[in-house]
ZAMARGU-4260 file (C-alpha; in steps of 0.2 Angstrom, whole numbers, plus 5000, padded with zeros to 4 digits):
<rodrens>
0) 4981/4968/4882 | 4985/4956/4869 | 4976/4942/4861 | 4988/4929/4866 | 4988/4936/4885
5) 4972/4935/4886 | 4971/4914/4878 | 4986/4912/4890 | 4975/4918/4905 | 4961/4907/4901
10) 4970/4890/4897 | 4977/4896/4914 | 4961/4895/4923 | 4954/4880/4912 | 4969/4869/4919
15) 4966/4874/4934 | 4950/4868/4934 | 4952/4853/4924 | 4966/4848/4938 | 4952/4851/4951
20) 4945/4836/4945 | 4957/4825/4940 | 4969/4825/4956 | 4965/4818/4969 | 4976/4818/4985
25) 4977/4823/5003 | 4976/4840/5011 | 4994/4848/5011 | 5004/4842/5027 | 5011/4859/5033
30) 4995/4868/5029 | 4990/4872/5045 | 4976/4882/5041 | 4967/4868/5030 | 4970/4856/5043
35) 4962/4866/5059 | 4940/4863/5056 | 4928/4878/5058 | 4926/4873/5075 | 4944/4875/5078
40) 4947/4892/5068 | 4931/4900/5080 | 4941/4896/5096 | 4957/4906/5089 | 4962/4920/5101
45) 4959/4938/5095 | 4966/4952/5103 | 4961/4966/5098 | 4943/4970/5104 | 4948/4971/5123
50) 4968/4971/5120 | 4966/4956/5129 | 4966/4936/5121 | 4949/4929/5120 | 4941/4916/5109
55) 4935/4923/5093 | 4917/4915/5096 | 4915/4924/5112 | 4919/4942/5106 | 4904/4955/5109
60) 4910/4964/5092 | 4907/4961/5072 | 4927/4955/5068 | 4934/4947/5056 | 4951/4939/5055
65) 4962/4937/5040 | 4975/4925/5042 | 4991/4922/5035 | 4986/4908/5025 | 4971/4917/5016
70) 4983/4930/5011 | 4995/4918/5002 | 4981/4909/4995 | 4973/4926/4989 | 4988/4932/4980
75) 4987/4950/4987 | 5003/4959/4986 | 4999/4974/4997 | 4988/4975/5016 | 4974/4986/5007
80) 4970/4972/4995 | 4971/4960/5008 | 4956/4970/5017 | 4947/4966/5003 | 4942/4949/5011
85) 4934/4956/5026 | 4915/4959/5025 | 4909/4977/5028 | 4928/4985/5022 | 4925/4995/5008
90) 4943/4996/4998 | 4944/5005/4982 | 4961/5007/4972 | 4963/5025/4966 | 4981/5023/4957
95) 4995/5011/4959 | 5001/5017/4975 | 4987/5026/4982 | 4971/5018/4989 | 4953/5023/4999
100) 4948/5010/5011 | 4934/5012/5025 | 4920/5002/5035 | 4905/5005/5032 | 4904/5019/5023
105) 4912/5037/5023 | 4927/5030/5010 | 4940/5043/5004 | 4958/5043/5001 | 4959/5051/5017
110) 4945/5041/5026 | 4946/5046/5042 | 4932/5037/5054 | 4945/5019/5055 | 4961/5016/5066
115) 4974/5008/5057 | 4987/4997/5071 | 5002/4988/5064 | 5007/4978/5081 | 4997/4989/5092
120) 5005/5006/5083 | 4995/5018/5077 | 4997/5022/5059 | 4983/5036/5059 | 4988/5052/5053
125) 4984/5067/5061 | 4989/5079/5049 | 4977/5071/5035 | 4967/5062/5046 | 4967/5047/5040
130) 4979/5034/5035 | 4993/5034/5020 | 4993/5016/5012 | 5006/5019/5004 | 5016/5020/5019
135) 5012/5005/5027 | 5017/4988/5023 | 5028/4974/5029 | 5034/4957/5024 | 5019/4948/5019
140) 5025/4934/5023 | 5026/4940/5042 | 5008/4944/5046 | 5000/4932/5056 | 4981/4939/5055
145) 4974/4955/5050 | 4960/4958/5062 | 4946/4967/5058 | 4935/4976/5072 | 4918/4983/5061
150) 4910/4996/5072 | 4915/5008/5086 | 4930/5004/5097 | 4936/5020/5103 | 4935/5014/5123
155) 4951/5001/5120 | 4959/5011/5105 | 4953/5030/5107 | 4945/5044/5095 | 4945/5042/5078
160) 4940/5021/5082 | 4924/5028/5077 | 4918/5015/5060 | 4932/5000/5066 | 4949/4998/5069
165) 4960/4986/5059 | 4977/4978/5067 | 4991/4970/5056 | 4999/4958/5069 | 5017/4952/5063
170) 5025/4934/5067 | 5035/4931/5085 | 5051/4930/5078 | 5052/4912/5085 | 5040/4908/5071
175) 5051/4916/5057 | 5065/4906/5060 | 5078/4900/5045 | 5079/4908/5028 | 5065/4913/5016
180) 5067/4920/4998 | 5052/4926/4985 | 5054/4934/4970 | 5046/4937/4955 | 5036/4948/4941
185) 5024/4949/4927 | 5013/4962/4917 | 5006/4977/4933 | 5019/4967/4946 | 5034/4970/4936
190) 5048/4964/4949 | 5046/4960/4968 | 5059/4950/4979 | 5058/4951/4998 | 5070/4940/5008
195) 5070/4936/5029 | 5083/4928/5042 | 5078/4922/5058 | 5092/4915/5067 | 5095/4916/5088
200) 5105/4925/5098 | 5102/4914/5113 | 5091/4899/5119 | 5079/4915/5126 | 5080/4928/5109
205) 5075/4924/5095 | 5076/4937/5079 | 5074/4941/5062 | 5078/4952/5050 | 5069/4955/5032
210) 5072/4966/5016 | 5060/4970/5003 | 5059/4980/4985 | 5045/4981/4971 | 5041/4988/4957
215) 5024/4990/4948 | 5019/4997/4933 | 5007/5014/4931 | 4991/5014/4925 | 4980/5022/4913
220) 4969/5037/4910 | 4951/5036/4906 | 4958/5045/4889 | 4969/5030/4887 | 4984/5040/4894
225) 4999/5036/4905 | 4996/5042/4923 | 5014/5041/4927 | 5012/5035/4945 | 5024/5019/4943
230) 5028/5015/4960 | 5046/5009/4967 | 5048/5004/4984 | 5060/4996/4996 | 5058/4991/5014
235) 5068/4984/5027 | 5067/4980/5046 | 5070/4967/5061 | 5063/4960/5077 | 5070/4952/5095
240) 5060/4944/5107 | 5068/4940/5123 | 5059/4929/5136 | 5062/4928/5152 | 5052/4921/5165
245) 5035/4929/5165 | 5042/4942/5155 | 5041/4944/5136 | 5050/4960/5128 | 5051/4966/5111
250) 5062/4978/5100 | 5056/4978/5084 | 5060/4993/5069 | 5056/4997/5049 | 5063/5011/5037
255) 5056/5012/5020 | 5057/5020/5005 | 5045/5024/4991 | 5048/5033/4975 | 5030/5037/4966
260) 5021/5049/4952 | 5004/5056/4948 | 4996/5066/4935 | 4986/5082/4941 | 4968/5083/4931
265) 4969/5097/4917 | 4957/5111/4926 | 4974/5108/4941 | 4988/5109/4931 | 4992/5127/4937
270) 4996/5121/4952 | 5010/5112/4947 | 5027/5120/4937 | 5026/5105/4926 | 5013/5111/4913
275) 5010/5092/4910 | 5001/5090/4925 | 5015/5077/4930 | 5023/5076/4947 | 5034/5062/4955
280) 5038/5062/4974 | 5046/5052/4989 | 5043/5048/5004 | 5051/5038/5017 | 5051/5034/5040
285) 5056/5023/5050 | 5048/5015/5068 | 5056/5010/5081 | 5043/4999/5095 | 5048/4992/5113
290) 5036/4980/5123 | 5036/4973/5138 | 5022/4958/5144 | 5021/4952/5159 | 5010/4938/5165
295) 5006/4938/5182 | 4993/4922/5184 | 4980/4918/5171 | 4969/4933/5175 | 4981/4944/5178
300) 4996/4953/5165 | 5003/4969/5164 | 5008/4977/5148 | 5020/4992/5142 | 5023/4998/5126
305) 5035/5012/5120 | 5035/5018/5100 | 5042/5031/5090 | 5038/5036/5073 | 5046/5046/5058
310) 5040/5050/5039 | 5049/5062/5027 | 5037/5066/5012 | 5037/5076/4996 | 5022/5071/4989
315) 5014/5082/4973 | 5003/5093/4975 | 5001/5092/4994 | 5021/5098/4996 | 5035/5093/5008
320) 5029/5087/5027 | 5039/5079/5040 | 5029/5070/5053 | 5035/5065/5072 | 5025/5053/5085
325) 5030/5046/5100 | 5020/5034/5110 | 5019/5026/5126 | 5006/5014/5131 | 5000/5004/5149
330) 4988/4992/5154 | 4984/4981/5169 | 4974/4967/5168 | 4966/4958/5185 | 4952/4949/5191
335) 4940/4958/5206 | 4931/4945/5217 | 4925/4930/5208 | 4915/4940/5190 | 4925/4954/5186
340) 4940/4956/5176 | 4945/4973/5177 | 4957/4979/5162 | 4962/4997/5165 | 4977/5009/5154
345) 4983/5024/5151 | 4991/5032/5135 | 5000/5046/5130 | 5004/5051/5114 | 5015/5067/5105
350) 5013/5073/5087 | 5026/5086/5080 | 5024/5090/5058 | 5030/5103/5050 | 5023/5108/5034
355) 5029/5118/5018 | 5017/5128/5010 | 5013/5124/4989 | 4999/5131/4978 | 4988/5120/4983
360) 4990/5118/5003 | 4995/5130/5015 | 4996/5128/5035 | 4998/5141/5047 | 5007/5139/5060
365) 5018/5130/5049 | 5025/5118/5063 | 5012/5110/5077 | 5017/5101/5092 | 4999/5090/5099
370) 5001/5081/5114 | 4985/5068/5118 | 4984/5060/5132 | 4971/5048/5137 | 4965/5032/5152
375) 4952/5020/5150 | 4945/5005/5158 | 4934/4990/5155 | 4924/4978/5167 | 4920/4961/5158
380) 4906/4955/5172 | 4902/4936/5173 | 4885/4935/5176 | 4882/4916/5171 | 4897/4908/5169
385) 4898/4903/5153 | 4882/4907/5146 | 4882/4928/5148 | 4894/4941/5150 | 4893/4958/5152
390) 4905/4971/5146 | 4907/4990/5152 | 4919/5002/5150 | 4924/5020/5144 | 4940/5030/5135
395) 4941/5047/5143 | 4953/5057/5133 | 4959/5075/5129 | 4967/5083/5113 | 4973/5101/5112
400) 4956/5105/5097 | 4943/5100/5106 | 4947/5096/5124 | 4941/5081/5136 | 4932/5069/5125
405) 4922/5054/5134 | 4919/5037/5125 | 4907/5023/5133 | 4902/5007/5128 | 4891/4994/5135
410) 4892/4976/5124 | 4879/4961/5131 | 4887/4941/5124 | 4874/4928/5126 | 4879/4912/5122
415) 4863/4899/5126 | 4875/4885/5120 | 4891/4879/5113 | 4884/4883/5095 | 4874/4898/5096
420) 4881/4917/5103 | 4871/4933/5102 | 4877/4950/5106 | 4873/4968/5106 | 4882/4984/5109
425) 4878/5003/5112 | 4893/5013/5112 | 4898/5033/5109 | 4915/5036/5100 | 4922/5055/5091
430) 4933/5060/5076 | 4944/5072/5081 | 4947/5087/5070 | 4964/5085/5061 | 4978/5098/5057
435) 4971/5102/5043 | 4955/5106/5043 | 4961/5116/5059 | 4976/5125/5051 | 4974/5123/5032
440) 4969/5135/5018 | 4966/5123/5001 | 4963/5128/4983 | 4946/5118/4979 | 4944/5128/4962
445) 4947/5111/4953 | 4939/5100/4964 | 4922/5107/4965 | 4923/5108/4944 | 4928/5089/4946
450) 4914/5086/4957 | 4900/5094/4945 | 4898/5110/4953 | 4893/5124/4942 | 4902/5141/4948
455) 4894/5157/4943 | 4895/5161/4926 | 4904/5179/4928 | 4918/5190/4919 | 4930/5186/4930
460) 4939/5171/4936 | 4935/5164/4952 | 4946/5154/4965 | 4936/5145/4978 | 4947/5142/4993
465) 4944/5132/5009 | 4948/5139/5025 | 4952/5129/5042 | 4941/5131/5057 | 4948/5133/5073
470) 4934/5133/5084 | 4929/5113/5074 | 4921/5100/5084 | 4923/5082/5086 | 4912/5073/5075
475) 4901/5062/5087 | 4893/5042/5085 | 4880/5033/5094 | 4883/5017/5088 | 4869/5004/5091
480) 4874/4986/5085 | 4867/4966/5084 | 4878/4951/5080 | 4873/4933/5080 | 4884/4917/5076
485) 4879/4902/5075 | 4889/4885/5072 | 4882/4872/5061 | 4893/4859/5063 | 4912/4859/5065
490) 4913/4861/5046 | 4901/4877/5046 | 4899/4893/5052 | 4887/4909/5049 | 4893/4924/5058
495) 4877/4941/5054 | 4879/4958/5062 | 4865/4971/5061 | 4869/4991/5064 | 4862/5007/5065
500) 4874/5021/5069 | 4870/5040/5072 | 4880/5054/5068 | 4881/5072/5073 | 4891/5087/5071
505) 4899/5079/5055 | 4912/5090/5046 | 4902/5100/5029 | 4907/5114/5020 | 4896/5131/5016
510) 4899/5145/5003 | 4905/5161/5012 | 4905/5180/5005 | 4908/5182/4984 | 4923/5195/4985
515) 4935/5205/4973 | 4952/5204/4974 | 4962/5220/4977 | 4978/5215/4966 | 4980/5210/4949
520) 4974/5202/4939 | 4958/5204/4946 | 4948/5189/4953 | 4933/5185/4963 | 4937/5177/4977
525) 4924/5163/4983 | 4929/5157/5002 | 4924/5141/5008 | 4920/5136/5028 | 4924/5119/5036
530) 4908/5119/5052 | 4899/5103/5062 | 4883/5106/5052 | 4881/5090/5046 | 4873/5075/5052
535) 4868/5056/5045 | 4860/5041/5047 | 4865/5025/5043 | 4863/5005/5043 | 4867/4988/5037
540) 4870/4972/5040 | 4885/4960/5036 | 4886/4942/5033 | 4898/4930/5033 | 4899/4913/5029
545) 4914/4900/5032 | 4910/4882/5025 | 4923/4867/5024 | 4915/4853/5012 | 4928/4842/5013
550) 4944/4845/5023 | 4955/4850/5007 | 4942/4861/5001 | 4936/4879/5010 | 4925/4890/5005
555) 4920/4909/5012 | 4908/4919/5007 | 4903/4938/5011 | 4889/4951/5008 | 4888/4968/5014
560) 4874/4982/5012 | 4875/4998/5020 | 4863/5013/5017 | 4867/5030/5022 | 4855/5047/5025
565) 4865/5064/5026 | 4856/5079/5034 | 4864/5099/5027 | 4857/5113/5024 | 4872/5118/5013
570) 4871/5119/4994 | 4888/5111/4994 | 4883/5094/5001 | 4875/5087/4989 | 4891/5087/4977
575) 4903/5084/4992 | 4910/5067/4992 | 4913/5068/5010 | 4896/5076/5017 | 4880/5075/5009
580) 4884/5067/4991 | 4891/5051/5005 | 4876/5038/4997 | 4882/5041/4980 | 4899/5039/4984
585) 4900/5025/4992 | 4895/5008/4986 | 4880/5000/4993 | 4882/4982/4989 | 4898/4972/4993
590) 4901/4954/4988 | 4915/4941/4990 | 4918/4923/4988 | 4934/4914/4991 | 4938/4896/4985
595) 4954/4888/4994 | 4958/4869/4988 | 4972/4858/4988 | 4972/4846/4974 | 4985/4837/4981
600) 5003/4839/4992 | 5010/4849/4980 | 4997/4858/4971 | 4983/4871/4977 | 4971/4879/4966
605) 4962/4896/4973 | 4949/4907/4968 | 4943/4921/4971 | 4927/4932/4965 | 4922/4952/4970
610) 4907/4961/4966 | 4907/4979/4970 | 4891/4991/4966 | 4892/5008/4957 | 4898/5023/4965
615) 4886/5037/4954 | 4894/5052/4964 | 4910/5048/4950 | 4899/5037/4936 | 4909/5021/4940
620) 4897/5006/4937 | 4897/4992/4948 | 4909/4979/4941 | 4915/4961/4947 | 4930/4955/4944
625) 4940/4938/4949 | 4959/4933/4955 | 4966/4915/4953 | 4982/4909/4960 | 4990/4892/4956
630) 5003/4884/4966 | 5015/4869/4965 | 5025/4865/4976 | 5040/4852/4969 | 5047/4848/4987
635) 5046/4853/5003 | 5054/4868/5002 | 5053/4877/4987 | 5035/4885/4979 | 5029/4889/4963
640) 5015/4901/4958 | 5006/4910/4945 | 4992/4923/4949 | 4980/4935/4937 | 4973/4946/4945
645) 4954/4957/4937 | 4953/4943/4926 | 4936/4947/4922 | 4940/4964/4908 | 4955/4972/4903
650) 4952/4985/4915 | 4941/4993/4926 | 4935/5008/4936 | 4933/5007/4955 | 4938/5024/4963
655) 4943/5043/4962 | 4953/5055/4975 | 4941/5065/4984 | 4954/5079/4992 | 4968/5077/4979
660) 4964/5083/4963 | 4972/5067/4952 | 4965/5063/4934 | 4955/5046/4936 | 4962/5031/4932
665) 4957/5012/4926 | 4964/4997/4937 | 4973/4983/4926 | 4970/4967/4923 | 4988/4956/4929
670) 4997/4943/4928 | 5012/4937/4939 | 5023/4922/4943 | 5036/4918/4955 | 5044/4906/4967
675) 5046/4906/4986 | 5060/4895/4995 | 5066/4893/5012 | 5079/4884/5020
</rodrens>
């Protein structure tokens, strides 16, 4: 980056500071988040722990929610950065379009221990297991709240809920009503514009319709290369809501598009006919959702919701895959006798993928048809009214790899008054296996030369492959948890959670027999076996902190430290990202702190500073870095901003991909501006 960037990015954050002190003026009108007190922001409804509205403060769980307004003021441009804000989310960028996000701990580009949700969807992919960000995106301007459930919740959502589920909720479209435009571009964001409708249909449906398009730049090599992964994407959707009565329904569809690259690492490039190493791919889906609310009385609402799901992908090396899911999903909520609220529901859900065979991958039977279905229910027992509740409850579910799978949890909330609330919570969740670690052969020559694996030193050369495991078990979670919140005032909040969580039967890898091949030209053949022999040990606590000094002024803070102890008796583990070399591929110690002001009406001022530990398994130090984002508003209607993003180096390391053998790459620093109108 060029001298003169860099003097731009500092007078940049200089005047920002210099109009912090100068400017002096009232919290923005149609703020609304700067206008609700910490008091008021603990009583917003969450969803999402018992897929029922209750008051944040009274949840039994570790959650976090990230609100519509700390995403505009963060200057995030895609959901995985937006995770960044959330305490106990580790979220590290591997290239442009491709990221590794977990909670606490067991981060991969497949990390497959969290449920993704995008309006109560599952976007988890049983073919990877694990979730494809790339995939997954909306108008940002849509989201309402992201919220973040740390810790097991596999009795409301189902397996693979194991470490935390995260749901993107999108705005009613009575909320998105009129026109909005943004657009804008700068050094790593080279062009984005999204655009939305809302208009009516009748007094009782309101809609909205909404495009989208970007495209971002690739980055760079450790070498100082291109890594030829630009990303181009474009996005489109809509939604109706229809009220009538006690009835709510929703239709609500997307399709995208996405046109990306990569580079294979030099010790891969066989595997690709480009002797370059470089690959490009596409992928694109589309979702159609139907829901259906009803709300019988206070206590009592019944829900039903009906999705389907598509996604076409060529992506290099993996190879071509298309990918079916069709959901359908009930629940009944109502109260028993004068303590109990009974919620109790039923899911069933089909996959159909069918898979082309490369060098690298190969699936057999190519084409797999899952069906899963699944009931739960959950008793939230009033003991003292008020003061201490009781929550019990258990997800028995069955999938075609492992059978009947049975998830409890029991969560005590004890709340001796209006400012304090302490909670605890033992519950069992499982990761199913996915497709393929069932049904997959992979080449992992490259990989276990890229994760420092000496292979033996003979006269022939050797290819490791990694064979699927039929008989796999579900990987199993005791999960023993401790929360404590505690209001200081209505300006002030802490919010602590403690845990210890138990696995067993985790997914390792072990060396099977050294053979030669029978063809030309000759090899030895080193086979490689997926089995439950692992097991770990971890814990950590998370601490959040929400402060509002003055009421145009908010501060939030996080800190997150997680240990983890892995148990193998196989020689592999201790290189393997994903089993016993887990401590050194994860980050310890996370950090972040958010500064939101308005300096007046028309001008805001945020901040925002990151701190991330080293991850040794790949040599990446720890590194902090910090984003600014300043925004004037000139009337009502119309916003400027300009936003640097890793403003503390020119660039920096933070991840590497664990099952895809990709060169790794450094993340830029950025700057972009752009403007935002609605009418």
């Amino acid at each position: 980056m060029s001298k003169t960037l860099i003097l731009n990015l500092s007078t940049f954050i200089l005047l920002g500071c210099f109009a912090k002190l100068t400017i002096a003026g009232n919290p923005s009108a149609d703020n609304q988040f700067l206008n609700l007190s910490i008091d008021e922001l603990m009583n917003v409804k969450v969803t999402t722990v018992s897929r029922t509205p209750q008051k944040l403060s009274q949840v039994a769980s570790a959650i976090f929610v990230i609100t519509q307004d700390d995403i505009r003021r963060s200057g995030a441009t895609s959901i995985p950065d937006a995770l960044r804000m959330a305490p106990g989310v580790q979220v590290e960028r591997v290239g442009t379009d491709k990221w590794a996000v977990s909670i606490r701990g067991f981060n991969g580009v497949y990390a497959n221990k969290l449920q993704v949700l995008m309006d109560g969807r599952s976007v988890y992919s049983p073919i990877f297991s694990g979730v494809i960000w790339e995939q997954q995106d909306t108008l940002i301007e849509d989201i309402e709240r992201i919220e973040v459930i740390r810790g097991p919740a596999a009795t409301s959502w189902g397996s693979n809920a194991i470490n935390g589920v995260i749901n993107i909720i999108t705005k009613r479209a009575a909320d998105t009503q009129g026109t909005l435009i943004t657009a804008g571009g700068g050094s790593f964001e080279h062009g984005f514009i999204g655009a939305r409708y809302g208009g009516m249909v009748n007094e009782e449906t309101p809609f909205r319709v909404y495009a989208k398009g970007f495209t971002r730049d690739q980055t760079q090599t450790l070498s100082g290369e291109n890594a030829n992964d630009q990303w181009h994407s474009a996005r489109g959707g809509f939604r109706f809501d229809h009220n009538r009565g006690m009835d709510q329904f929703t239709l609500q569809g997307d399709y995208f598009s996405n046109f990306s690259g990569s580079t294979l690492d030099k010790e891969a490039t066989y595997l690709s006919t480009n002797p370059t190493g470089q690959v490009r791919g596409r992928s694109e889906g589309g979702n159609v959702r139907f829901r259906w609310d009803r709300a019988i009385s206070e206590q009592s609402s019944f829900m039903l919701q009906v999705y389907y799901d598509r996604t076409s992908a060529n992506l290099q090396p993996i190879g071509k895959f298309d990918a079916e899911s069709f959901d359908i999903d009930t629940q009944y909520r109502f109260q028993l006798f004068d303590r109990h609220q009974l919620t109790w529901g039923a899911n069933y859900r089909l996959y159909h993928n069918t898979l082309d065979a490369t060098n690298l991958v190969t699936f057999s039977p190519r084409m797999r048809t899952n069906h899963l279905p699944s009931t739960f229910i959950r008793d939230d027992i009033t003991l003292i009214p008020d003061r201490l509740l009781f929550t019990i409850g258990s997800r028995f579910e069955h999938n075609d790899f492992t059978g009947m799978e049975i998830q409890p949890n029991a969560r005590l909330m004890w709340m001796p008054n209006t400012e304090n609330s302490i909670w605890m919570a033992v519950s069992r969740a499982v990761r199913t296996p996915s497709r393929g670690e069932i049904d997959g052969k992979i080449d992992v020559t490259s990989s276990l030369s890229a994760a420092g694996l000496d292979l033996p030193n003979l006269p022939f050369p050797i290819t490791a492959t990694l064979f699927g495991n039929n008989k796999l078990n579900s990987e199993k979670l005791i999960a023993y948890e401790l929360g404590y919140r505690y209001q200081f005032s209505p300006q002030a909040s802490i919010d602590m959670t403690g845990f210890i969580n138990d696995y067993s039967q985790l997914r390792d890898l072990s060396f099977g027999a050294l053979s030669l091949s029978t063809g030309l030209p000759i090899q030895l053949l080193q086979p490689l076996m997926i089995n439950n022999q692992g097991s770990a040990l971890t814990y950590g606590y998370e601490t959040s902190i929400d402060w509002k000094p003055r009421d145009n002024w908010r501060l939030q803070g996080n800190y997150s430290f997680i240990n983890i102890d892995f148990s193998s008796n196989s020689l592999l583990s201790s290189t393997n990202p994903t089993a016993g070399g887990l401590k050194k591929a994860n980050p310890q110690h996370l950090l972040s702190v958010r500064s939101n002001y308005d300096l007046s009406e028309k001008l805001q001022f945020n901040l925002w500073l990151r701190y991330t530990s080293g991850v040794s398994i790949y040599n990446i130090p720890g590194y902090a870095t910090m984003d600014a984002k300043l925004v004037y508003r000139p009337t009502k209607n119309t916003e400027l901003f300009v936003v640097g993003q890793n403003l503390f180096s020119q660039n920096h390391r933070e991840y590497v991909s664990d099952f895809i053998p990709l060169v790794p790459v450094v993340i830029p620093r950025g700057v972009y501006a752009g403007a935002q109108w609605r009418f």
